[in-house]
N, C-alpha and C positions, 0 to 999 in steps of 0.2 A: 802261707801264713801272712797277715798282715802286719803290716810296719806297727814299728812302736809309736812313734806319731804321726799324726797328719797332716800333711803340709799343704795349706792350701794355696799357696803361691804356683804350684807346681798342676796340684789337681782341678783348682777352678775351671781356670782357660779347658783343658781338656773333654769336661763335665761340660762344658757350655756348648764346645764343639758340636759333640755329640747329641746332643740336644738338637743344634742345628741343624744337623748333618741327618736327622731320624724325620727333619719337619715335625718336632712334636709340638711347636709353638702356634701350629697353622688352625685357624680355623674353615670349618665345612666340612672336615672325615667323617660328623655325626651327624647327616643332614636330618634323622629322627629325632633326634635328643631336641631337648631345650634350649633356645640360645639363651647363652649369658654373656652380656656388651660392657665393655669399660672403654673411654674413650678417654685417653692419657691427656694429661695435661701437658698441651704441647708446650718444651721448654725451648729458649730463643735461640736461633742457629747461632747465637755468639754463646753459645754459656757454656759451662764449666758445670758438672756433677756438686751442687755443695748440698751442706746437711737437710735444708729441708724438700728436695729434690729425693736424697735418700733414703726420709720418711717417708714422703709421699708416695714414691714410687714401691717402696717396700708393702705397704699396705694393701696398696694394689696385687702387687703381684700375689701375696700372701691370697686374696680373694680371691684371684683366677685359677692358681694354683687345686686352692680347694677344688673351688667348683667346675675344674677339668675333669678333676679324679671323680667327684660327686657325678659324673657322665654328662654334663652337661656339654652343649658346642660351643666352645669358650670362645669370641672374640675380644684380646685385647688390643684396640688402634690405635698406633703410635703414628710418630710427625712430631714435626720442629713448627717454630713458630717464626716470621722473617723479621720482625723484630727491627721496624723503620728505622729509629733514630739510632738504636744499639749499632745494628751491622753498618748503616751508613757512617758512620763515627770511628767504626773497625779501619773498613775502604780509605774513609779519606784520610785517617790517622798512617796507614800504609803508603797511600800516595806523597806524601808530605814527606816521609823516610827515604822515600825513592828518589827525591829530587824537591821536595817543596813541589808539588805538582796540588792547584786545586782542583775538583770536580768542575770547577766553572771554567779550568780551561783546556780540560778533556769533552764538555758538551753531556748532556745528558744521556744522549744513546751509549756513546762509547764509555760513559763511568757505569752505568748498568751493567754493562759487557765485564767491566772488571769486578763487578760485585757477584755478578754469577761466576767468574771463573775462581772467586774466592770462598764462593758457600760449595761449589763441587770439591776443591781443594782442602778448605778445615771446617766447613759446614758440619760435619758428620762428629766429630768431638764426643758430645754429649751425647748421641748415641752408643758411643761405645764402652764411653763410662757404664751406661746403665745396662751395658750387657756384664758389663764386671759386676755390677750389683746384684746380677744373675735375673733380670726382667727378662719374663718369658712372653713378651708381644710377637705379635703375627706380625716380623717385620717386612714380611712379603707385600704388606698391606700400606705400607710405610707412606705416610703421603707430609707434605709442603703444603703450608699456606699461600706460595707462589706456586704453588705447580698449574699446569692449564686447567684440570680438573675445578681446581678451589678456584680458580683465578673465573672459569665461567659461571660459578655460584654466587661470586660476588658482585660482578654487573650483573646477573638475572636479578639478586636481592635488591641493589641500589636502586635499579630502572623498575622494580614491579613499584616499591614503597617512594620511589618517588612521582609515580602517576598513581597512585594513592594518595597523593596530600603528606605523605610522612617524612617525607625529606625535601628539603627547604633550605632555602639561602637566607640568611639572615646577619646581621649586623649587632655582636653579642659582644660583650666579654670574655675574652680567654685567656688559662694561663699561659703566658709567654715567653718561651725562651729566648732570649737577646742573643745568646752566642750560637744557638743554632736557628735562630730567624723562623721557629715554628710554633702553633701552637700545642699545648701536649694536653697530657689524662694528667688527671686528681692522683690518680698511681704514680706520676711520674716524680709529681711532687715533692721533697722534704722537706718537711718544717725542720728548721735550727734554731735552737734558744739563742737571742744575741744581745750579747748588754750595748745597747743603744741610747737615745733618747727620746723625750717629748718636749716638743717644742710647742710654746704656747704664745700666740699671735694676737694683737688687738687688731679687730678690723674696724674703720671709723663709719658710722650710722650718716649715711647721705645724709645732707642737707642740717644736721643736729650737731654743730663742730662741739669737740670735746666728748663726744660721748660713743661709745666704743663698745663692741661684743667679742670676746675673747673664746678662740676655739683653740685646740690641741690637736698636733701631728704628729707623726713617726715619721713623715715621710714628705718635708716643705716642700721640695721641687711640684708637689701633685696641686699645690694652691693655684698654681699659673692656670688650671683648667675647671679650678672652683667654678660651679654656676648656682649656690646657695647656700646659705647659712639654715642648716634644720634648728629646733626647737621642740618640746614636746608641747599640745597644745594644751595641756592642763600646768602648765612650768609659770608661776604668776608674776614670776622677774622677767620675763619676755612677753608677755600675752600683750603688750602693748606695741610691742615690735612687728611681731608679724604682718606679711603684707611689707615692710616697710625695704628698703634697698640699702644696701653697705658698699661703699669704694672697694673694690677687692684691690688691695694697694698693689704697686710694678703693673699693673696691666691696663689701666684707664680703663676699664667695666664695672659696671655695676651689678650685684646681684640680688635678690630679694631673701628673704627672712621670711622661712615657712615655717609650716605645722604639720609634723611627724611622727607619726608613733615611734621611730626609730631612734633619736633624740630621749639619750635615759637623764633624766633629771640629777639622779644620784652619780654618775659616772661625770668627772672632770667640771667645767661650768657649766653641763648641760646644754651647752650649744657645740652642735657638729658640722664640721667644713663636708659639703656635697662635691665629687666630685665624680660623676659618674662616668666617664669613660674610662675610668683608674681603681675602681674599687667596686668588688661583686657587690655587698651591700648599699654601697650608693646606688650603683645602676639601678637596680629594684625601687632606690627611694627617686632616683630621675627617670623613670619611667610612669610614677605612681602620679607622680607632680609635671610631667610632660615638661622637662629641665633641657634647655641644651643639650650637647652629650659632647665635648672638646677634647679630645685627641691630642695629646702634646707632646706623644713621644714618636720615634718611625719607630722601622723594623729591629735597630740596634739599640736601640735603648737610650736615646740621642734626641734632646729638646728639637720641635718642626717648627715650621713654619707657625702654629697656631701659636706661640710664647711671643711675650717683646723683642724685639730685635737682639737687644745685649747676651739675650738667652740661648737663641737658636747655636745648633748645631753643638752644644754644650755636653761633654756625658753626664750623666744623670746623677750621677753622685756629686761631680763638679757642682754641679748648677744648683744642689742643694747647701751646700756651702754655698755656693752665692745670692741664695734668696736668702738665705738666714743671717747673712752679713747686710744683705742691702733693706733687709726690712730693721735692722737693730739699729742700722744708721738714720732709718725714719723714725726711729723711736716706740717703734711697731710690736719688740720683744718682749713680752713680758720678762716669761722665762722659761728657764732650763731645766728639765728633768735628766737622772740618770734612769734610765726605764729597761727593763731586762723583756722581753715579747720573741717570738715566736714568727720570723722571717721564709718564705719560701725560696727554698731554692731547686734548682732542677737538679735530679739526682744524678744524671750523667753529667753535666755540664758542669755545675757548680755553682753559676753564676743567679743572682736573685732573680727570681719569674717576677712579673710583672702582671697583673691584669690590663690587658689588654684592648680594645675596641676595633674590631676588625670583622671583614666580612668573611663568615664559614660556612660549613652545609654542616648542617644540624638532622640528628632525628627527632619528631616527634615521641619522645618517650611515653611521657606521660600517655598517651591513648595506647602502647604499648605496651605497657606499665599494669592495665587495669586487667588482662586474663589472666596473667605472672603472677599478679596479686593472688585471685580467685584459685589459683592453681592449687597453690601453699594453703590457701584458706579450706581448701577443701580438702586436702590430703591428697589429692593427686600425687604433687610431688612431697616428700616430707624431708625435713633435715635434722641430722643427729649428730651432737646434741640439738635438741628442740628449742633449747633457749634461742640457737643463729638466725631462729624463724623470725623474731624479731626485731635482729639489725636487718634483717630482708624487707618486711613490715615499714620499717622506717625509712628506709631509703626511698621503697617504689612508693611510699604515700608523697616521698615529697621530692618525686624526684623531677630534675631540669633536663630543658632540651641536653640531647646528646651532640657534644660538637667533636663530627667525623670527618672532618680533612685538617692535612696538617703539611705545612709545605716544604715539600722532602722530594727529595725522587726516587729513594728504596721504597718501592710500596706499589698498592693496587693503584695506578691512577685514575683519578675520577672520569667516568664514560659521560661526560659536559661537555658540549661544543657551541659555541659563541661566534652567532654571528656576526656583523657587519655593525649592526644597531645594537649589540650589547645582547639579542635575542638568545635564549639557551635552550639546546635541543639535546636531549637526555635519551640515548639508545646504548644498546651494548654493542653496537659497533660502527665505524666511523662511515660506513655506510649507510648503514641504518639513520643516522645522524644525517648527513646526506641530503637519504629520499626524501629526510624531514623538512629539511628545511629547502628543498626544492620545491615542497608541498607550498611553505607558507611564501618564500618570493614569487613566488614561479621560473624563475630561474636558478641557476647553478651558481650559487655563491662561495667563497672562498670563510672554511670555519675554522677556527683556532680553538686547540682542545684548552682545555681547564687542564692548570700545570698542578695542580693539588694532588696529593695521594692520600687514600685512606686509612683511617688511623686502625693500629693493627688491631683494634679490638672487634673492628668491625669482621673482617675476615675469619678471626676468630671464636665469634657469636653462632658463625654459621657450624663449626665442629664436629658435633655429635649427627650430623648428616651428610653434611659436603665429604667428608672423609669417604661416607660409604657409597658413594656416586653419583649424590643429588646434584645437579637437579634430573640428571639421566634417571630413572626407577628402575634400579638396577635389584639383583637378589638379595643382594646386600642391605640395603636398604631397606625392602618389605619386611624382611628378617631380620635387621638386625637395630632397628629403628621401633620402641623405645629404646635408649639405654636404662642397664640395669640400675648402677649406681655411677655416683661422679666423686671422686676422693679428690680435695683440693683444700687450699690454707682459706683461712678466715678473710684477709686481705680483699682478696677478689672475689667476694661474694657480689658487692657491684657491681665491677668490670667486665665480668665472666660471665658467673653463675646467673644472673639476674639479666641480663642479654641475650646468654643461651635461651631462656627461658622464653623471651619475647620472640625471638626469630622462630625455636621451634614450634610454638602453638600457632606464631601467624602462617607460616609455610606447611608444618605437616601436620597441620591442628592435630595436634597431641605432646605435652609434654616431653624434654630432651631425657628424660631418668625420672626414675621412681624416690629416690632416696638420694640425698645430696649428704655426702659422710664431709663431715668440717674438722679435720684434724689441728691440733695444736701447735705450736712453737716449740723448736729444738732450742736451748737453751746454754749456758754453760754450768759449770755443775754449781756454781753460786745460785743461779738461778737468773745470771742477765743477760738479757739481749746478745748475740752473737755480732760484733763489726769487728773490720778491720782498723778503728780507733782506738776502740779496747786492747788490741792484740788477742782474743778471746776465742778468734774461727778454729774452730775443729774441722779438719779436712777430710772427708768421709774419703776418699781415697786412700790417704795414708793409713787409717784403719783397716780400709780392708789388706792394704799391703803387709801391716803388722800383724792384723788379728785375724785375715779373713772375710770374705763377705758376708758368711753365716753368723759372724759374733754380731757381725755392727747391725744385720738384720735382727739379729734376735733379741740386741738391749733396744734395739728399736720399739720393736713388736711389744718386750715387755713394757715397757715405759709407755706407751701410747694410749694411756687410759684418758676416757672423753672425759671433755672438759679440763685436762690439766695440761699443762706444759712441760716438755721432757726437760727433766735435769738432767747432762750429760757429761761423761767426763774418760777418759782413757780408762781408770779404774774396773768402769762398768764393764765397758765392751770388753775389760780382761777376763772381767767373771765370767762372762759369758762364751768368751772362749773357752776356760776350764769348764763348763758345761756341754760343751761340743768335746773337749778331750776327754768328760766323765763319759758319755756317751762312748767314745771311742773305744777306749779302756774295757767296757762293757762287755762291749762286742767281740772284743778279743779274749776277753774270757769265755765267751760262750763257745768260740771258736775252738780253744785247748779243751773245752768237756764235750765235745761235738753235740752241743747243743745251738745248731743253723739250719742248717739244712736237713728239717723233718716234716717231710710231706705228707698228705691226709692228715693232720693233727687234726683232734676237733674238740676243743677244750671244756668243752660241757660233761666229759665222760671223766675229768680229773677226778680223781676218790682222794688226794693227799688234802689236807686243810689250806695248809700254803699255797698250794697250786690252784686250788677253788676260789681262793682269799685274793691271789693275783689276778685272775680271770674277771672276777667280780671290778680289780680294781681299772682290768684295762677296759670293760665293759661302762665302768661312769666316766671315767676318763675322755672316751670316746666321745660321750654323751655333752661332756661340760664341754669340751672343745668345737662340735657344733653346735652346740648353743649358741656359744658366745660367739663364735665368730658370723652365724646368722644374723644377730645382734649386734655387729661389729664392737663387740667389745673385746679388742684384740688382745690386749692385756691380759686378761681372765684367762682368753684361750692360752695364750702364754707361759700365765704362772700356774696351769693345772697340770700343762706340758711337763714343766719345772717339775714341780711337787714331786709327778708321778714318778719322771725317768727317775732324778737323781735320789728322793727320796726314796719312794716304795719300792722301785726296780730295783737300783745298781746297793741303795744302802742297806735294803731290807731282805727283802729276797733271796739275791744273790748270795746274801751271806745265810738265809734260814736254807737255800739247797744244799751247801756246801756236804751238809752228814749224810744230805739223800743221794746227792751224786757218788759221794763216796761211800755207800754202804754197798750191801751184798745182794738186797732184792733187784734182783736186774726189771723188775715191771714197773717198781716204784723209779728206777733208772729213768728208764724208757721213758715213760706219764712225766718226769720232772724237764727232761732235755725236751720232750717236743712242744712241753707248756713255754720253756724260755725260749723255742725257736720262734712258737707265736708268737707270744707275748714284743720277741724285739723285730720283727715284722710290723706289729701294729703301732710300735713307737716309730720305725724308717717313716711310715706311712703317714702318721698324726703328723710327724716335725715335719714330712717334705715342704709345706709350703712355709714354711718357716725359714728352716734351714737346709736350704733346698743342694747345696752341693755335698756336703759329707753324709748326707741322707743316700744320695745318689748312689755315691761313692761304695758305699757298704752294702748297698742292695744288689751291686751288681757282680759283690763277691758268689752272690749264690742265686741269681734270678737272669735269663739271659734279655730278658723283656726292660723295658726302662720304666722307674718308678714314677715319673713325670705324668705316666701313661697308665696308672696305678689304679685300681680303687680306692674308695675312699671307704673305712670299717666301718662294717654297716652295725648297726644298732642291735645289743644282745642283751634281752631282758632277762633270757634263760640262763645268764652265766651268774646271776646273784643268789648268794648264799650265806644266810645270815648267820648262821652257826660257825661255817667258817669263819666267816669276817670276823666276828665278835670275839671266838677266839685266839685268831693271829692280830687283830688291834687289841685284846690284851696283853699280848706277850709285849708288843710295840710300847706301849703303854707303860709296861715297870719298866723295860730295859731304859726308855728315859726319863724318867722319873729318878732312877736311881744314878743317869749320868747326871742331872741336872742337879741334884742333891751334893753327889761328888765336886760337882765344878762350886755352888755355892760356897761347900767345907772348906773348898779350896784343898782337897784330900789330892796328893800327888796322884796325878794320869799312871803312871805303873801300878801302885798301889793294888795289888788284890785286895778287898774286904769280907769280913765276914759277915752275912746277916741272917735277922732271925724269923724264926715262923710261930705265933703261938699255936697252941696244940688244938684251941678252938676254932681254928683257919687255915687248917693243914688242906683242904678241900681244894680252898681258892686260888692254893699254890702248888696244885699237885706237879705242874711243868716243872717246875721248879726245884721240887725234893723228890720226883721219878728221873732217877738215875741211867733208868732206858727208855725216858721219852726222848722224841727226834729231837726236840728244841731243845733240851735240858743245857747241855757242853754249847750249842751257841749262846742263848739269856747270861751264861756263868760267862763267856769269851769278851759277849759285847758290854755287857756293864761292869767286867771285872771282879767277879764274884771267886771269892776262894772257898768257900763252903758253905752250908746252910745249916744252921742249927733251929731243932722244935724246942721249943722252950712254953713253959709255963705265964711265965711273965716277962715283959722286957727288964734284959737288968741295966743295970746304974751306964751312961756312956753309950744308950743308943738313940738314935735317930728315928723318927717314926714318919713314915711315907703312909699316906692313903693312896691304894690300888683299888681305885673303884669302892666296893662298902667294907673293904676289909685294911688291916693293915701289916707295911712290913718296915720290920728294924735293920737299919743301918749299924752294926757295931763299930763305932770309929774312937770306944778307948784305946787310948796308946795310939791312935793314927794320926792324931792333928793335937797342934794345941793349942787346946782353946782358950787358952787366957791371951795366947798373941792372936790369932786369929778373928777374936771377938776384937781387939785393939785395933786389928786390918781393917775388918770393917766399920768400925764408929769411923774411923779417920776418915775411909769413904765416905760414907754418908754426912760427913761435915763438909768435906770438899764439894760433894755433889748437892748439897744443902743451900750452901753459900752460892753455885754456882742458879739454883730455880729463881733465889733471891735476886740476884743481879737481873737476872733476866724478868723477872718481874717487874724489880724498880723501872726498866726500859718501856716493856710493853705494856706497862700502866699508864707512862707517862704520854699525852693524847699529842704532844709536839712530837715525839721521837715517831708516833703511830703515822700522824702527818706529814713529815717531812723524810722519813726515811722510804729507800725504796722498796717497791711491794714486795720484790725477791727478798728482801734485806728482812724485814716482818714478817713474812713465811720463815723462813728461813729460822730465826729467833723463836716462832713459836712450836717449830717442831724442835728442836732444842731444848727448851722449856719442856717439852713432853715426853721424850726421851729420858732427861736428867731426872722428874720426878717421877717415872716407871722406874728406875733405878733405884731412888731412894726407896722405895716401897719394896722392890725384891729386896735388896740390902737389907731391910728391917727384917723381913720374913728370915734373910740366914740368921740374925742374931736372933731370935727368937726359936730358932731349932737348939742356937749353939745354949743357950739358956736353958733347956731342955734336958741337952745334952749332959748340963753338968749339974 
């Protein structure tokens, strides 16, 4: 007999085991079948399981799951990501605890040594969370973006594309971390709102004393490496300036007054301080105007050698306080703004990034860029929702070289050797390097590698193939090279998605995946951003500790409709648990009427209506649920799941067999226990990818094979029956109609009623007033009927329901009264009145629209829709109870 609940703290771990223990995760058992590839988004060996890792990974699994069962040869490829700055940060944050110990004075060999003994020792973390999530990867396949594998992928990539022309040293702009001395990604980035200022500056017109052109900063220290004043050249208050030179005061230089499209006429005086070695937008306008390019900061963030003496060696924030004192003392300031803008800062570090002027190795993107394009444009690959086609669109039309080194020592480092004369010899190995440059002295010179390492995207552009043994052409590879799809967040459609894309057409001219699925943002159940500022994180762990992994998967699954972002909240995943225990319940019923285990059933030969009506219903069921999840519209598959189990099965059902189980025709018996034996076989089967452990769990009360390993129900045109149908969704039909009537009246839940049939409709109710129909005693059970009377006409004190073209009366004189009841409800409907009102006043008003946040106006206007669907039932009950009396 099975337990009265299910505990999945107790049954996961075990269910997981076993799984493992069968190798049902592995892929190549089905070397005929079709392969089907997911290539996991590798998460960084420092991370932690959080919610949208649980999304992500859930939807995945939910795909391969299916289409294990659907006989495909499912590979799903899992791996960690080594996560440069992150794990380096871990290391030396360790070292520091241990003694104050830096990596600079362990050497780089020996802190490597401690980084690897740290990723073998808690590396694995997030792995194991996601096996509590119940991810069914082929972990046998497991691979590291530092493993030797990847690690010979990514010199073969570096050294093909940079004797290609596509990788290049260049002298760019980057963002800059000051407290980790590297540069990083545009991901790494956070902008912060900060109320600051703007400072506004006269600079004096060489040679024209008294006469002055006034620009605007956020940021005075960057004037010391000004090299022009812009202008737009149609601006008629300057058109006589340009060409001309301005004192840039503290620094004895002079700099010229040009003409820039850049320079908006409308924004501040329309003239803008250039400073191109400090500002992305400058650089572009100092490279357009062939400008200087002044360097004024080092690696720390710390005035150089290029500032006036009084400057140097200053922090940076210091020495801005001290240009805006020493230029107010020259009478230089105009004035002061309070100015509220949008600061970067580095999101591990903290500290403000800086644009930067330094020399990196870059990719060529843009030439890159142009098959990626074409790929998308042609449908090659597609992505859904179809709108993300166009932040893809916008990016590659205008995208910058890619800057790939970043100066760290967790990382691939760059296969660059430097000779004697500054000469660079690029081979994947220091030999190779070497015989190069043996070639060009003709001697044996002494080369020093390039201390840079590559930034981790690089390594992980290469993914969807390095994992399966490129560049070796391995089986794996021919087979399993395209991927089918790539499930990953919006975020890194650049980083990622649009990289993968580049490297896979240039290396295996073909597309990484066919279909790029862009799932949404987990949210909190307001509807905001999840951070740890808010106090707002929801711990997908602790859910499944409380709820299970199936609940938190399955409010996942329902909630994951395209295009929206999941509202979430402890609430949900409770429902959804009591939908995993309606389930439960279920089955434990079937198990007291020994309706499980009935083998050869074959539901097409049912003769009960019920049982033809259920067959039909597991037959669309079936259908909506490949649909949609071919579609990835996971949600749908979800909420059909929903509907079917707990509505049509456990509520409808189960209670219309209850007079078949318990009657006397043992054939009618038989035909009804083996319809519910199928029937909740094809539910285990539908929900496994879902709710993949108490699916398990309950299949293996009566199958010795494991459901993981299952079919998938195949498609039954032949189980539809419209005669049946139409008559059990009639029965479905009054019986709520007449609860929903009841709950309007607001008629007490115990309450038996009477109602009535006229004698011209006696036809349409025959279930109804046959005292030896099967349904008669349940329709009287579940809507509470205490008898039925034929009547001529309705009398005085009844309720009239339409049931399709006919009608039935509710007798509720003497059950309610309706002079308080009508009183219940006006009072509603004024409260819920007042309450569309308010909400109105709000989201009419176009400041509240504007200035409130976007969760915050969702949020208002399903509210608003809610309240007046309410007022409108409300009137529909006063309008019965008007009736009534």
């Amino acid at each position: 007999m099975l337990d009265k609940v299910f505990r999945p703290a107790e049954v996961e771990p075990e269910i997981y085991a076993e799984w493992e223990k069968a190798d049902a995760f592995a892929c190549g058992k089905r070397p005929d079948a079709d392969p089907y590839t997911i290539v996991i988004p590798p998460p960084n060996v420092t991370g932690s399981l959080h919610m949208g890792h649980a999304l992500n990974n859930t939807l995945q699994d939910v795909l391969v799951r299916f289409e294990r069962m659907r006989g495909r040869d499912v590979l799903w490829q899992p791996g960690t990501d080594h996560a440069g700055i992150a794990t380096q940060m871990v290391v030396e944050r360790q070292l520091a605890e241990q003694g104050n110990i830096r990596r600079q004075d362990l050497g780089r060999d020996e802190f490597l040594k401690r980084v690897w003994t740290w990723k073998e020792e808690s590396g694995g973390t997030i792995i194991n969370q996601l096996r509590r999530l119940g991810a069914s990867c082929d972990w046998s396949r497991e691979r590291f973006t530092m493993d030797e594998g990847l690690s010979k992928a990514v010199l073969k990539v570096f050294v093909e594309w940079y004797r290609a022309g596509l990788i290049y040293k260049d002298k760019r702009l980057v963002n800059w971390d000051p407290k980790f001395a590297t540069a990083i990604s545009d991901l790494e980035v956070e902008p912060r709102e900060i109320k600051g200022h703007l400072w506004h500056f006269r600079y004096p017109i060489a040679g024209e004393p008294g006469r002055f052109i006034v620009v605007a900063t956020t940021r005075p220290e960057t004037m010391l490496g000004d090299t022009a004043v812009a202008v737009h050249p149609d601006d008629e208050r300057y058109r006589d300036l340009i060409g001309k030179m301005v004192d840039l005061p503290l620094t004895g230089r002079q700099i010229p007054i040009i003409a820039d499209l850049y320079a908006d006429p409308e924004t501040g005086s329309g003239a803008v301080k250039i400073t191109p070695a400090h500002d992305f937008n400058d650089f572009e306008v100092g490279r357009r105007n062939s400008l200087p390019m002044i360097n004024i900061l080092d690696a720390a963030a710390h005035l150089n050698e290029n500032v006036p003496e009084a400057y140097r060696g200053m922090e940076r924030f210091k020495a801005r306080a001290k240009v805006v004192e020493d230029l107010d003392a020259l009478g230089l300031l105009e004035k002061i703004e309070d100015h509220v803008h949008m600061v970067p800062h580095g999101d591990r570090s903290g500290v403000v990034i800086e644009p930067w002027l330094t020399d990196q190795w870059y990719v060529d993107a843009a030439t890159l860029a142009k098959p990626a394009l074409a790929a998308v444009e042609t449908g090659q690959t597609v992505f859904v929702p179809r709108n993300w086609e166009k932040t893809y669109f916008e990016w590659l039309r205008n995208i910058q070289p890619w800057c790939i080194s970043r100066q760290l020592w967790w990382g691939h480092q760059i296969p660059a050797w430097y000779g004697p004369d500054g000469k660079v010899f690029v081979a994947e190995t220091e030999d190779d390097a070497a015989a190069e440059a043996r070639a060009h002295y003709g001697t044996n010179e002494t080369l020093t590698r390039d201390e840079d390492v590559l930034d981790t995207w690089f390594s992980s552009q290469l993914w969807p193939f390095s994992t399966l043994g490129w560049p070796k052409q391995t089986p794996e590879v021919k087979r399993h090279y395209k991927t089918d799809v790539l499930v990953t967040g919006f975020d890194i459609i650049f980083f990622w998605v649009a990289r993968m894309m580049m490297s896979g057409i240039y290396f295996m001219q073909d597309v990484p995946f066919h279909t790029v699925y862009i799932h949404a943002l987990v949210r909190d159940e307001k509807g905001q951003k999840m951070s740890k500022s808010k106090g707002n994180v929801i711990d997908p762990l602790q859910l499944i500790d409380e709820y299970g992994a199936d609940a938190l998967r399955f409010t996942l699954t329902a909630m994951a409709a395209q295009g929206r972002d999941i509202k979430l909240s402890k609430q949900r995943v409770e429902g959804y648990r009591n939908f995993g225990t309606k389930l439960w319940n279920a089955y434990r019923y079937c198990g007291m009427n020994d309706a499980l285990a009935v083998g050869g059933f074959e539901p097409s030969g049912a003769t009960q209506p019920v049982n033809r009506w259920l067959a039909a219903k597991v037959a669309a069921t079936t259908a909506a649920v490949t649909e949609a999840l071919e579609a990835y519209r996971f949600n749908e598959a979800a909420g059909a799941l929903y509907q079917f189990v707990w509505g049509d099965f456990c509520d409808w059902y189960l209670e219309f067999t209850k007079p078949l189980l318990g009657g006397a025709d043992e054939a009618v018996k038989a035909e009804t226990r083996g319809m519910t034996a199928w029937a909740m076989e094809q539910i285990l089967r539908l929900l496994h990818p879902f709710m993949p452990f108490i699916t398990e769990y309950l299949w293996r009360q009566t199958h010795d094979d494991l459901l993981i390993l299952a079919d998938w129900p195949a498609p039954r045109t032949d189980l539809v029956d419209a005669a049946s149908s139409r008559e059990i969704e009639g029965v479905i039909d009054l019986i709520t109609r007449v609860r929903v009537v009841r709950t309007e009246m607001n008629v007490p839940p115990g309450a038996r009623i009477a109602v009535a049939v006229q004698q011209s409709e006696t036809a349409a109710f025959a279930t109804l007033l046959d005292e030896t129909a099967v349904l008669q005693p349940v329709i009287a059970r579940l809507a509470r009927i205490e008898r039925v009377d034929t009547v001529a006409e309705f009398p005085q004190g009844t309720v009239q329901i339409a049931i399709g073209d006919s009608t039935l009366g509710l007798l509720l004189a003497g059950v309610i009264d309706v002079a308080a009841e009508k009183a219940r409800l006006l009072k509603e409907i004024d409260k819920a009145s007042k309450e569309v009102a308010s909400l109105d006043g709000r989201l009419n008003n176009p400041g509240f629209v504007a200035k409130a946040p976007e969760a915050v106006v969702i949020e208002q206007r399903e509210r608003r829709e809610e309240m007046t669907q309410l007022v409108a039932t409300l009137k529909d009950a006063i309008a019965r109870l008007d009736a009534l009396a």
